[in-house]
Phi, psi and omega in degrees: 000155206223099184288131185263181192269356150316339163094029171248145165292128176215161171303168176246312234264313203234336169059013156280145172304138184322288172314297184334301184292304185293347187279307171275020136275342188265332181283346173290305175316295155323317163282316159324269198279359158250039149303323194259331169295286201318311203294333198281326166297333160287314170338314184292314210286336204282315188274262200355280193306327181333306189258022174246145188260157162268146206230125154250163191210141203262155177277174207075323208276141198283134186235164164218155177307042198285123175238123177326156142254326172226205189263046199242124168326329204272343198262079177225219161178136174307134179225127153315149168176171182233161168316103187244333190189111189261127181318285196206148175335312190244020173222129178214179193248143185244150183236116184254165195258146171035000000 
């Protein structure tokens, strides 16, 4: 590399600038992954959804729970409750018993 007297820097081999180069490797890179984010996100979802079912819930109807007991992940329990309002196809408000 060859210092010019602006204090930039250029290449002998490509005669673009240093900065230059690196800008368009990081926009190459950049496109790499979210070219590589996308195709791999759909592959999870694609494995996920294989073994999962649709699931629906009526009001009244008795349901059950996994409820934290504190804020320590491992420390939880199934709790009965029933169906007070449903939100959305995959969401409802639970009324849990006792």
């Amino acid at each position: 590399m060859e210092r010019l007297a602006a204090g930039r820097c250029r290449s002998k081999s490509t005669g673009k600038s240093v900065c230059a180069e690196f800008e368009e490797n990081m926009r190459n890179a950049e496109k790499y992954a979210r070219v590589h984010s996308v195709s791999e996100q759909e592959r999870y979802a694609k494995y996920y959804n294989a073994d999962t079912k649709d699931k629906s819930f009526q009001l009244g109807e008795q349901v059950v729970v996994l409820k934290k007991d504190s804020t320590h992940k491992p420390f939880a329990r199934w709790k009965q409750g029933k169906i007070l309002r449903v939100r959305s196809p995959y969401s409802y408000d639970v009324e849990l018993a006792g």
